[in-house]
N, C-alpha and C positions, 0 to 999 in steps of 0.2 A: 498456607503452610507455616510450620513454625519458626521455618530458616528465614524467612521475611519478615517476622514480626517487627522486627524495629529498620528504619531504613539506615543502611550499611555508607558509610563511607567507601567512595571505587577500592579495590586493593587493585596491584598492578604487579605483575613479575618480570624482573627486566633481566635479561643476560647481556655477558660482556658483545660488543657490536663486532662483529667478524666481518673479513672481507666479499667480498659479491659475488657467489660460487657460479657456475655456469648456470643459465637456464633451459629448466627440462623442457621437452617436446613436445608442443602445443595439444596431439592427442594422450598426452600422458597428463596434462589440466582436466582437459574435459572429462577423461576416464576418471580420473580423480572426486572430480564435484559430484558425477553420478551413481559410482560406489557408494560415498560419504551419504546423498540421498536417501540411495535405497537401501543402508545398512546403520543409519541411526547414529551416526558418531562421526568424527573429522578423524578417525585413524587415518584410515586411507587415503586421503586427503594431504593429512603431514607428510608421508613419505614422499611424496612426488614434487609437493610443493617447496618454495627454495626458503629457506628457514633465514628468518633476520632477527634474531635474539625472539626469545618466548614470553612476548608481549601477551597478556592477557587480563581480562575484569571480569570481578564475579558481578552479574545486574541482578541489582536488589532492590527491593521498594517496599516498604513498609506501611507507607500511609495510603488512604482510601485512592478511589478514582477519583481523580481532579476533574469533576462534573461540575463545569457551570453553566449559569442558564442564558438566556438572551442579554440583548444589549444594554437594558433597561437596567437590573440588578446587576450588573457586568460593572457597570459607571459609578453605582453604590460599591464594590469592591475598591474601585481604584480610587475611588473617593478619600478611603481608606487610606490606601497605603500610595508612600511618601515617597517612592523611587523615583531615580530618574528618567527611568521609562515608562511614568504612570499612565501617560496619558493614550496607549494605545492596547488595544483588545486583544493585539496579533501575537503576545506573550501572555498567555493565561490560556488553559483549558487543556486540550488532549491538541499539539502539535505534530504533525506529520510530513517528513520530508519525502516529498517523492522526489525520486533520483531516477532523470528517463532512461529505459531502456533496463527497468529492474525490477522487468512486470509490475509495474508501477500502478497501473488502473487494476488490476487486482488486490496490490496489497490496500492501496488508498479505498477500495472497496470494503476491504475488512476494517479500516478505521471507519467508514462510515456506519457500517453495521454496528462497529461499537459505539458511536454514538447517537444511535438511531435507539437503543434499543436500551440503554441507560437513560434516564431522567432524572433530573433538578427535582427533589424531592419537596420544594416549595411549591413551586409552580409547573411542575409536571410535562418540561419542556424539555427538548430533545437536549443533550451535550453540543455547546461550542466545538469545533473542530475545525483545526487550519490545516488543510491540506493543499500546495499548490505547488506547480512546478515552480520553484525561484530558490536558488541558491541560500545558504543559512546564512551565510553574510548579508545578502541582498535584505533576508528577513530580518536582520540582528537578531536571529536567535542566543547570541553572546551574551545579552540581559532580559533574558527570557524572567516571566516573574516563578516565583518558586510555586504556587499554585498552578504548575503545569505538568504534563507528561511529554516528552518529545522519545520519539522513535522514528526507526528507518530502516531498511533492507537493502542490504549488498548483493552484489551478483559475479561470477568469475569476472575477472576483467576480461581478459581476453574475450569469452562470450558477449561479453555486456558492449564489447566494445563491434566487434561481427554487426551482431544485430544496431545498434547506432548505424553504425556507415551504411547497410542495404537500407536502412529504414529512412534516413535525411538524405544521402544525395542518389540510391539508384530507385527507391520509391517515390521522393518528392521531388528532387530535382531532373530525375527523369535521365541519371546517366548509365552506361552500359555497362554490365560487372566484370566489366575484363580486370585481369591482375596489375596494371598501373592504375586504374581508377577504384579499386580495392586501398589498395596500399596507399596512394594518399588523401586517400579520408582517416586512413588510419593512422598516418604522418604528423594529422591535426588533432589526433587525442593524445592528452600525456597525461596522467593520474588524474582522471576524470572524476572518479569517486571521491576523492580523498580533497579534488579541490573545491567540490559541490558541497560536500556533507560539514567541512570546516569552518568553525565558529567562527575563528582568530585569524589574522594575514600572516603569522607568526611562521616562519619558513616555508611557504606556498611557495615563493619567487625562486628558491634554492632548491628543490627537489628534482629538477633536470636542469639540463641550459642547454641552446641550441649549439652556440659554441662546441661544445664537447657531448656531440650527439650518444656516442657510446660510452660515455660514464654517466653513474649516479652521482646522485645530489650526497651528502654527508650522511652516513648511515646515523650518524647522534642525534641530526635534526630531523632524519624522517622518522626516528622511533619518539622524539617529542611528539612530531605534529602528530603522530598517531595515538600514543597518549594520549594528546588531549583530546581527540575526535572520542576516543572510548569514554574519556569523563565527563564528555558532555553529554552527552546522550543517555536515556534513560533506559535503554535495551534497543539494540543491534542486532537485526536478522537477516539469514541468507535465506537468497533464492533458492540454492539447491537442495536445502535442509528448507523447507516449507513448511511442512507441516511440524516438525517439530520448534524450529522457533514460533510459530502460534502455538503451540501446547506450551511454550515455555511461559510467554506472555500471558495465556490466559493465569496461567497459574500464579504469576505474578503481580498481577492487576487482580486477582480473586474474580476472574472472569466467568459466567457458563459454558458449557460447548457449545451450545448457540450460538453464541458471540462472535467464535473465529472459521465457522463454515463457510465457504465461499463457490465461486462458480469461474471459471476465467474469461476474465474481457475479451477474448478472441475466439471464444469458444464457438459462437454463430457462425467463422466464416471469416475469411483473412483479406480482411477488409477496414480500411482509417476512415473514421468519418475527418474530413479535413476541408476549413474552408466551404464547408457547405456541402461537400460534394461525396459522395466514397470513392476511397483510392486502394486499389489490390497492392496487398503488402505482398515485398518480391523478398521469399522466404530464401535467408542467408545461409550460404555455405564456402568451404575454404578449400579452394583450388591447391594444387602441388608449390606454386609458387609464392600464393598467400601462406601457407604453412610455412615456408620459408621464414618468409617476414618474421612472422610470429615467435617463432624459435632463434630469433636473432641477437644478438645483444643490444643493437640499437632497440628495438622492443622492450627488453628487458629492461632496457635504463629510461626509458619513455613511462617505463609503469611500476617502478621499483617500488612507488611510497602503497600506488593499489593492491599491489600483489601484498605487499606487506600487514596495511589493514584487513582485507581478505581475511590472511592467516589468522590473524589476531582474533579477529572477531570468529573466527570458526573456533578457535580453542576456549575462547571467552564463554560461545555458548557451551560449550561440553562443561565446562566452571560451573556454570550458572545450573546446567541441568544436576550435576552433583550436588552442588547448595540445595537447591530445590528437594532432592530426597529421590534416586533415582528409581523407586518402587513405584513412589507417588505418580510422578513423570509417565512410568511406563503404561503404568494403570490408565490415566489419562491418555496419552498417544493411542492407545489401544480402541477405547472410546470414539477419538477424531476421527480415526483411521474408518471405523464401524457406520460412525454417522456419513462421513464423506462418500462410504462406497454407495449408503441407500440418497445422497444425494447427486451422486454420479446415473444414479439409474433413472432414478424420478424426476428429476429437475432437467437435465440434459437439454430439452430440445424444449422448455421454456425460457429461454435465454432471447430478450432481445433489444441488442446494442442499437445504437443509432444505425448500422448499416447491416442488412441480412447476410444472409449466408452466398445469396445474387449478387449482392452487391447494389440493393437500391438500399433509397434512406425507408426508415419507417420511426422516424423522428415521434408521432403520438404514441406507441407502443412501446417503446424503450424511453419515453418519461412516465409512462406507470410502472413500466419494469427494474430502471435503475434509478439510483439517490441520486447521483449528478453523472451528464455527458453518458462517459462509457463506465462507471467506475461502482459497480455493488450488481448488475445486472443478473435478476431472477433472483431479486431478494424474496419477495412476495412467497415463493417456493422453497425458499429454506422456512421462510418462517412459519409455512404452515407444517411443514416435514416436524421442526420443533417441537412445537404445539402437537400435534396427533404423538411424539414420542414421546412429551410427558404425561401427556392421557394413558398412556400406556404404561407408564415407567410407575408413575403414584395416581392412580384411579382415587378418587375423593376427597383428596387435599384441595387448598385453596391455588397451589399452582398449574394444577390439571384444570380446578372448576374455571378459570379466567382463559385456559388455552382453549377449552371448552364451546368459550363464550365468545372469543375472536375466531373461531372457525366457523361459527355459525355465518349466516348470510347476514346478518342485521349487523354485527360487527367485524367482519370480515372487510364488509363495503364500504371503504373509504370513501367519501366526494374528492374532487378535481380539487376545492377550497382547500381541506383539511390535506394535503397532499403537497399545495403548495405553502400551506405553513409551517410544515412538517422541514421541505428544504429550505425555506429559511432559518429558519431557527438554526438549521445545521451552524450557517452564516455568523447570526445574531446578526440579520439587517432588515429586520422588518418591524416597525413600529406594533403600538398597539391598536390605534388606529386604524393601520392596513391592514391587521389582523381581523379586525370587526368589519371591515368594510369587504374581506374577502368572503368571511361567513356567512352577510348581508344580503350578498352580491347570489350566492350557494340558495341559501336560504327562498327569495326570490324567485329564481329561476325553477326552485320545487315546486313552490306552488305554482307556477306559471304552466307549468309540466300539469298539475295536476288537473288542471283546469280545462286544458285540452280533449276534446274527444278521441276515441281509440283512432278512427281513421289520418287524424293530424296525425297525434305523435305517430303513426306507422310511415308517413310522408315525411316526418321530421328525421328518422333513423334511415329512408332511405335517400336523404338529401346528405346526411355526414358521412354515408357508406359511400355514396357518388365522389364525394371531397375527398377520403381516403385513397378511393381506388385513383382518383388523380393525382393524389401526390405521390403515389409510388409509381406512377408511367414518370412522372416527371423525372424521379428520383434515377428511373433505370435508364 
């Protein structure tokens, strides 16, 4: 687009800081977020939500995909340059914060598919991508190198915080969801978001105090630390706006629709693979008395600075979608929407996570199906959905004849080798060596295959079919 040609300095709109109005009533949030989804814009959204000056950033980015390739030419980069962060990999490339409990293995899904499906135009290797659960401080994303992308997704607090507490203490630790053991898990959250996603320590400590349980922190330093959370980051998306912040992002990265179709990690069956084992996720919900809580001012002053970036960043993306060319935008959303419904239909029940829809593992099956753990699952089916709709879309171009030619069975067929080089690279932790040795290894074991008369190999498939069917009794 041409609103992004050149990359924009943040702009920011600040209003004078007003006092703490009451907070509205937790099913007037959630009614909120879901309007806002399913009507394409934070209108609905701002009237209910409590307004702390009209903090917002228009995200802009100008310059290509910061695609770099393995670790090898990674080291010639920093070779380069002379910072004082030179010496580590974990600032460069397409950075992603996953933030838990913000459907994280889905969005961290879609960054893999974007750099699964971009390559290093020297060496034809997949994008660097750091996606991991650990705090941006933890990261020092703070000296992150300017050859990077960093992004992340927010989610209502309030919901983000629901699902947290049934998913850590009445899923894992195995306690009972009555309304005191609700309420203090929820006791132990205070601006979760806001102190996960932050660069700086720069007013973290100030934004509640247990002291003075029902007051906020300074309304001047929570629209700093929010500031700076928006200037850090390279684009900002909500959960409840899903698909429109990936239409935004693609549009900003000069992405395909490709790029940001997706499937959700939980889609097989509500179920954690953890520790080895699967565990039934005990789907959350908010009793008369949880409600309570919620709509409380201790609440309210517990999450003053989350509810705040929330805002922010909803109004940011409505910014950001206007910069962008709101025709362009619609055009495109309309497309997502189009691709998403024929990958709702067709994909659906090729999804498979580390744990089924039973509840056993099927760990071999969900590592040819997802990029890592639970997190891109039933990529294999978006990508051929792709492929057959630009066959369809430009019949005899060179982007049809190649989708063409990967749907065929000869390149369709990936080996186990080339699969596990594939997730490396994601990394950049695999030598070049163990790249040849994995090939070798591939290589070998064909012809060894080949050598075999029909009645072995028929012994040999029903000796790994036997191994399967017992790691799934185990599993169950």
């Amino acid at each position: 687009p041409a609103a992004s040609a050149a990359k924009a300095e943040p702009v920011f709109e600040t209003a004078a800081a007003a006092p703490l109005p009451t907070p509205p009533p937790v099913g007037a949030t959630h009614s909120a977020a879901a309007s806002a989804s399913a009507g394409g814009g934070s209108g609905a959204a701002a009237e209910t939500k409590t307004d702390f000056g009209n903090l917002t950033r228009v995200f802009a980015w100008g310059s290509r995909l910061p695609c770099l390739p393995t670790r090898k030419l990674v080291q010639r980069h920093i070779a380069e340059y002379k910072g004082p962060h030179a010496n580590t990999t974990t600032h460069w490339g397409l950075l992603f914060l996953k933030i838990p409990k913000t459907a994280s293995s889905t969005t961290a899904g879609i960054a893999f598919r974007i750099a699964s499906r971009h390559k290093h135009g020297k060496v034809h290797q997949t994008c660097i991508l750091h996606a991991h659960h650990a705090d941006a401080r933890v990261r020092d994303l703070k000296h992150r190198n300017r050859d990077s992308f960093l992004w992340t997704f927010l989610r209502d607090p309030t919901s983000r915080a629901m699902s947290h507490v049934f998913h850590m203490k009445i899923t894992r630790e195995k306690e009972k969801p009555t309304d005191e053991e609700v309420i203090a898990g929820l006791r132990e959250i205070s601006n979760f978001m806001t102190q996960y996603a932050a660069t700086q320590q720069f007013g973290l400590k100030e934004l509640w105090s247990r002291k003075n349980p029902l007051e906020t922190g300074d309304s001047i330093i929570l629209q700093r630390v929010v500031m700076n959370i928006l200037s850090d980051y390279d684009f900002i998306g909500i959960v409840e706006r899903l698909d429109e912040s990936l239409v935004a992002l693609r549009l900003l990265l000069g992405l395909d629709a490709g790029d940001v179709l997706y499937l959700s990690s939980k889609l097989s069956g509500g179920y954690d693979f953890f520790k080895g084992h699967c565990e039934r996720l005990q789907k959350s919900f908010i009793s008369p008395g949880v409600a309570d809580f919620l709509s409380s001012k201790e609440w309210h002053a517990r999450n003053a600075a989350d509810m705040m970036l929330y805002a922010a960043v909803n109004r940011s993306l409505d910014d950001t979608i206007t910069n962008l060319g709101r025709q362009a935008f619609e055009e495109a959303l309309t497309e997502h929407r189009m691709l998403m419904a024929e990958v709702h239909t067709e994909c659906a029940g090729q999804v498979y996570a580390p744990c089924s829809e039973n509840g056993r593992k099927q760990i071999s099956l969900s590592e040819e199906n997802c990029y890592w753990n639970d997190n891109g699952c039933g990529y294999p089916c978006l990508d051929k959905l792709i492929d057959r709709s630009k066959m369809q879309k430009d019949p005899g171009t060179k982007g049809s004849l190649e989708a063409e030619e990967r749907l065929d069975g000869n390149a369709a067929g990936r080996t186990r080798a080339k699969r596990q080089i594939e997730f490396h690279d994601l990394f950049g932790n695999l030598t070049q060596k163990e790249r040849g040795m994995l090939l070798w290894e591939e290589e070998r074991q064909r012809a060894k295959k080949k050598k075999l008369p029909k009645w072995k190999r028929k012994m040999e498939r029903e000796r790994k079919r036997r191994i399967r069917k017992k790691e799934q009794r185990q599993g169950g």
